[in-house]
N, C-alpha and C positions, 0 to 999 in steps of 0.2 A: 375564351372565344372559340377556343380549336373543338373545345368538346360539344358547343352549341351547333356548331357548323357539322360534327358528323351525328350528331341528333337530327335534327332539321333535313342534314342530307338523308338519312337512314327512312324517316319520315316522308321524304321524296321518292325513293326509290319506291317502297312499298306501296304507296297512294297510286303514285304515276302505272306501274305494271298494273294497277286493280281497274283502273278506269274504263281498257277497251273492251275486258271481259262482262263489266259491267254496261256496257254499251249495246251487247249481243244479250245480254237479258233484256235489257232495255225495251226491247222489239218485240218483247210476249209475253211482259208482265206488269200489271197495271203501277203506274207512276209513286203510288202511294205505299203499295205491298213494295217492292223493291227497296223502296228507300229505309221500310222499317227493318227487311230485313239485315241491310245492311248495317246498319246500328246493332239491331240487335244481336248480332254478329262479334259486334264491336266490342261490345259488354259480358259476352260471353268469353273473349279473348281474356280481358282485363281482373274477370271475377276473382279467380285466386289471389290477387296481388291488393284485391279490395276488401275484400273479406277480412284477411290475413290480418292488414295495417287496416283498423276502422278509424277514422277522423274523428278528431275531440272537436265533443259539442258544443261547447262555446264558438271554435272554430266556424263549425257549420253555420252557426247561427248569424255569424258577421257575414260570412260570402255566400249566404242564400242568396236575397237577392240579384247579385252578379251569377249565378250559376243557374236560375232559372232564366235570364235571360240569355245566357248560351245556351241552352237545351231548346229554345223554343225558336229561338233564330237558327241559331246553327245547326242543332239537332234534328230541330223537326222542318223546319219551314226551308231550309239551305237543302238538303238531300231530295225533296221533293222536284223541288225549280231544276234541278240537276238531270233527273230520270227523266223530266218532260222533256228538257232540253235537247237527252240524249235520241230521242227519236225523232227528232230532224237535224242531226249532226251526222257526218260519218267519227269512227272512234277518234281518227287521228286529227280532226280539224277539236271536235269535243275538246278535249285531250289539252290544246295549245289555249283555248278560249279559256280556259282553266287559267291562265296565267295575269286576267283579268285581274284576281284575289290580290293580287300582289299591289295592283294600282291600287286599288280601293280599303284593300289593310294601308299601306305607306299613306293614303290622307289622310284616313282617320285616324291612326297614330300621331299623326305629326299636328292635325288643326283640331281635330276634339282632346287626345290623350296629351298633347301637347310633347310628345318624345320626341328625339334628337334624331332628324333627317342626315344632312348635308349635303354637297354638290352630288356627289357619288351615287349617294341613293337615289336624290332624285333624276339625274339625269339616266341611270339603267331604269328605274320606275318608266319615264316616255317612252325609252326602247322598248320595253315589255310592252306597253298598251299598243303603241306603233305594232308592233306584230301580231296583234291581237285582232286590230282593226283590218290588218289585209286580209282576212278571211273574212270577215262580213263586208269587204268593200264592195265596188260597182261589179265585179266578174261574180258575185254570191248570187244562189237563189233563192228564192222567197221561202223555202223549208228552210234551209241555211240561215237566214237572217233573224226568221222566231227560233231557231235553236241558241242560237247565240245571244239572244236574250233575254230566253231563259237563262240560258246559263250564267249569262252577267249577272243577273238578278239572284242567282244562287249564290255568286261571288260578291256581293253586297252584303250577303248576310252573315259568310262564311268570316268578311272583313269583319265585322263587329262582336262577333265571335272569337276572334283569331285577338284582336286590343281586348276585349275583356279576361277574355282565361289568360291573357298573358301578366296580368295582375293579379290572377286570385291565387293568393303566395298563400292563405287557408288553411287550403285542400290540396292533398298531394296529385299530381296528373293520371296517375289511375282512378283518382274517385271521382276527376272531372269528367275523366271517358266514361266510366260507368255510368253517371247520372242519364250523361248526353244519353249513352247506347237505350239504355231500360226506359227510360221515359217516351225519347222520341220515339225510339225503335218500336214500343207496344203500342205509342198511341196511332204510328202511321199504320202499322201495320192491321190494325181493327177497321181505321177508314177504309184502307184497300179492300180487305174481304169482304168487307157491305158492300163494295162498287162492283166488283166483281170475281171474279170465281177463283179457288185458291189453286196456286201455279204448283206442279205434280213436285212430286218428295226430292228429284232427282234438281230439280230449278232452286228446291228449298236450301237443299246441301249446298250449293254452289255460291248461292247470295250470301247466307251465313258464312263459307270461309271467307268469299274476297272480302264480307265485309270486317271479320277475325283480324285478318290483315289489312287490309288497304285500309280498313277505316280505325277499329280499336287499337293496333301497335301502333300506326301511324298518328295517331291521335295523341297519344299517350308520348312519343320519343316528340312531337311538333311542341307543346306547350313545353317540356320539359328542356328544350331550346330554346323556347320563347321565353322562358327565364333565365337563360343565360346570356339571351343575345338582344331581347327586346322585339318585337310583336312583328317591326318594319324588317330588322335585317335578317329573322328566320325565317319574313315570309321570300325573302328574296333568295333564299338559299331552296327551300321548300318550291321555287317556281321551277326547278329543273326537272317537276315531275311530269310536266306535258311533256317533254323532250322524250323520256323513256316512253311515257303512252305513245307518244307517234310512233317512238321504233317499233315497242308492242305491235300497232296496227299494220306496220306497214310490211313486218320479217313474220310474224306469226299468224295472222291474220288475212295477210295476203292481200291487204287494202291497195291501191294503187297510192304510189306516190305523185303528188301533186307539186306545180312548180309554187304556187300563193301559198301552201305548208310548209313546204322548204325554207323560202324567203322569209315565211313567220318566222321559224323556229331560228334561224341565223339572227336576225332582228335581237330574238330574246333571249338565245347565247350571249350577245354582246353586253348585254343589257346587267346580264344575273354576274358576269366579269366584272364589269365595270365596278360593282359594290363588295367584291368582293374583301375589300378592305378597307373599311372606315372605322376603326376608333379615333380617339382624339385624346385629348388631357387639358386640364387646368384644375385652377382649385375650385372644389365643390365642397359642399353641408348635407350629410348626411344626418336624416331627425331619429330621433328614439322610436324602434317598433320593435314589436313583437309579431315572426310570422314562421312557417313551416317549409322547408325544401333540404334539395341536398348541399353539402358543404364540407370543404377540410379546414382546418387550422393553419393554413400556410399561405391563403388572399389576400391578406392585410384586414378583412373583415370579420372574420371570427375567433373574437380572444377569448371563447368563455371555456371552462375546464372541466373534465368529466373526470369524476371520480377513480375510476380505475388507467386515465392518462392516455384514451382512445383519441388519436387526431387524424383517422383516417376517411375515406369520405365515407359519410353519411348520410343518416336525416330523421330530424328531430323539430317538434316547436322549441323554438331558442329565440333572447330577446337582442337586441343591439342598442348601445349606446349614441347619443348623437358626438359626432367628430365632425371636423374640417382636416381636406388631404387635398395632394394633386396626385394624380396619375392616370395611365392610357385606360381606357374604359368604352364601354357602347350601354345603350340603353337596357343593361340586364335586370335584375329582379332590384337591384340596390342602386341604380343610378336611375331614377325616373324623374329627376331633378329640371326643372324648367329652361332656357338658355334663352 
C-alpha cells in the first residue's frame, strides 16, 4: 500500500504543478491543439520505456477493447473538456475543480466496477465534492460556472478512464500512456490545426514538456498505483494535486488568493485525511489468471520460480492459482473480489 501511495502521490505532484502552466496556454491556444499537445507529450516521455518492453500479442489482443476506450474518453475527449474549461477558470479555482475526478472515479468504481468503498472513502469522497461545489456556488460567475463544467465533464471522463486502466493488468502502464499519448495526442491535435492556426515553436516546446510530465510520468506512476491500491483509493491520493496547482497559482503566478479557494481546498484536505487508511481483512477466493505487472516473491501471492532463483521486484506475464486466505488488503490488482 506504502508504494501505491508514493506512486499515486508522485503522480499528484507532477500533474498538479502542470495544470496552471497549462492554464496560461490555455488563453492562446486553440482547445484541441493544446490538448494534443499534451499527450503527445505524454508519449514522447514514455517512448523508451515502450519500445524497449513491447507487449505480447495475445496480451494486446484481450485488453484492446478496454484500452481503446481509455484513449478515446480519457485521451482524447477528457483533455479537450479540460483546455475549454480552463478559459473561464482562473488556474487555481481550475486546479481544485479537478478534484471532481475523485467523486466520479469512487462511484463508478464502487456501483459499476463493483470495488470495495467503505465509510472512509466515502465520507472524504462528500468532502472532496463539498469543496468543489464552493467554487461554482451562488458567489461564482457565469464564465466560472461554464468553466467548471467543463471541467466536471472532463472529470467524468477521466473517471471511466481512471476504473478501466485500473484493470488492464495486459499491458504494462507505459504502453497504456503511450497508446493514450499517440493516438489522442495526433488525432486532437490535426482537429486543432484545421480550426486554427498553428501556435509558434516556443508554445510548441512548452505544451510538449508539461505535457512529458504532468501528463506521460504522471500517467504512467497513477495506473501503476492504481494496481496497487485500486482505481478509488489512488484516485484519493492523486486528489492532492489541485492543492499543489493552487499553491502553483497563487506563489508563482501571482494569482490572487481567494477566501471560497481557501475554504475549498481545506474542505478537501480533510477529505483526502480521512481515507487515508482503509484496508480491511477477511477471508476471500482468489480465481486462476494469468496477467502481467510488477511483483516480488515475498506478498504471499507469488510462488512461482524463476530459474536462475530471482525474487526481487519485477515484471513478467505470470499465472496464479486459485487459493482461499484472510489478510489486510485494499482493492489492488489481486483483490477485485465482490463484498
Amino acid at each position: 500500500m506504502r508504494r501505491g501511495v508514493l506512486r499515486a502521490g508522485l503522480a499528484a505532484l507532477l500533474f498538479g504543478a502542470s495544470t496552471p502552466f497549462a492554464a496560461q496556454l490555455a488563453r492562446d491556444v486553440n482547445p484541441f491543439t493544446l490538448a494534443g499537445l499534451l499527450y503527445l507529450g505524454a508519449a514522447l516521455a514514455v517512448l523508451p520505456g515502450a519500445v524497449s518492453r513491447r507487449p505480447d500479442p495475445a496480451a494486446l489482443r484481450r485488453g484492446a477493447p478496454r484500452l481503446a476506450l481509455a484513449v478515446v474518453v480519457g485521451g482524447a475527449a477528457g483533455p479537450v473538456l479540460l483546455a475549454l474549461g480552463l478559459q473561464h477558470a482562473s488556474a487555481a479555482n481550475a486546479s481544485l475543480l479537478l478534484n471532481l475526478e475523485l467523486v466520479f472515479t469512487v462511484v463508478l468504481a464502487s456501483v459499476v466496477f463493483r470495488e470495495h468503498i467503505g465509510p472512509r472513502v466515502a465520507a472524504g469522497t462528500l468532502l472532496v465534492g463539498a469543496a468543489s461545489l464552493v467554487l461554482a456556488g451562488p458567489g461564482a460567475t457565469d464564465g466560472l460556472r461554464l468553466g467548471a463544467l467543463l471541467i466536471a465533464a472532463a472529470c467524468v471522463c477521466w473517471a471511466i478512464d481512471n476504473s478501466v486502466t485500473a484493470e488492464l493488468d495486459e499491458l504494462a502502464p507505459v504502453h497504456i500512456t503511450f497508446a493514450k499519448g499517440l493516438v489522442a495526442g495526433t488525432a486532437n491535435t490535426v482537429i486543432g490545426l484545421t480550426a486554427a492556426p498553428a501556435p509558434t515553436a516556443g508554445v510548441v516546446g512548452a505544451a510538449l514538456l508539461i505535457g512529458a510530465l504532468g501528463y506521460g510520468l504522471s500517467i504512467t506512476l497513477w495506473v501503476a498505483g492504481a494496481r496497487d491500491l485500486g482505481a478509488a483509493r489512488a484516485q484519493v491520493v492523486f486528489a492532492t494535486a489541485p492543492f499543489l496547482g493552487a499553491v502553483v497559482a497563487w506563489t508563482v503566478l501571482r494569482e490572487p488568493v481567494r477566501m471560497p479557494t481557501v475554504v475549498a481546498l481545506l474542505l478537501a484536505a480533510v477529505g483526502v485525511a480521512l481515507v487515508s487508511r482503509s484496508d480491511h481483512a477477511h477471508e476471500h477466493r482468489h480465481e486462476a489468471t494469468v496477467h502481467d505487472h510488477e511483483h516480488t516473491h515475498d506478498d504471499g501471492h507469488h510462488d512461482h520460480v524463476h530459474a536462475d532463483g530471482f525474487t526481487g521486484r519485477h515484471q513478467h506475464p505470470h499465472g496464479h492459482g486459485a487459493v482461499r486466505h484472510s489478510h489486510p488488503h485494499v482493492p489492488d490488482l489481486h483483490h477485485r473480489h465482490v463484498h
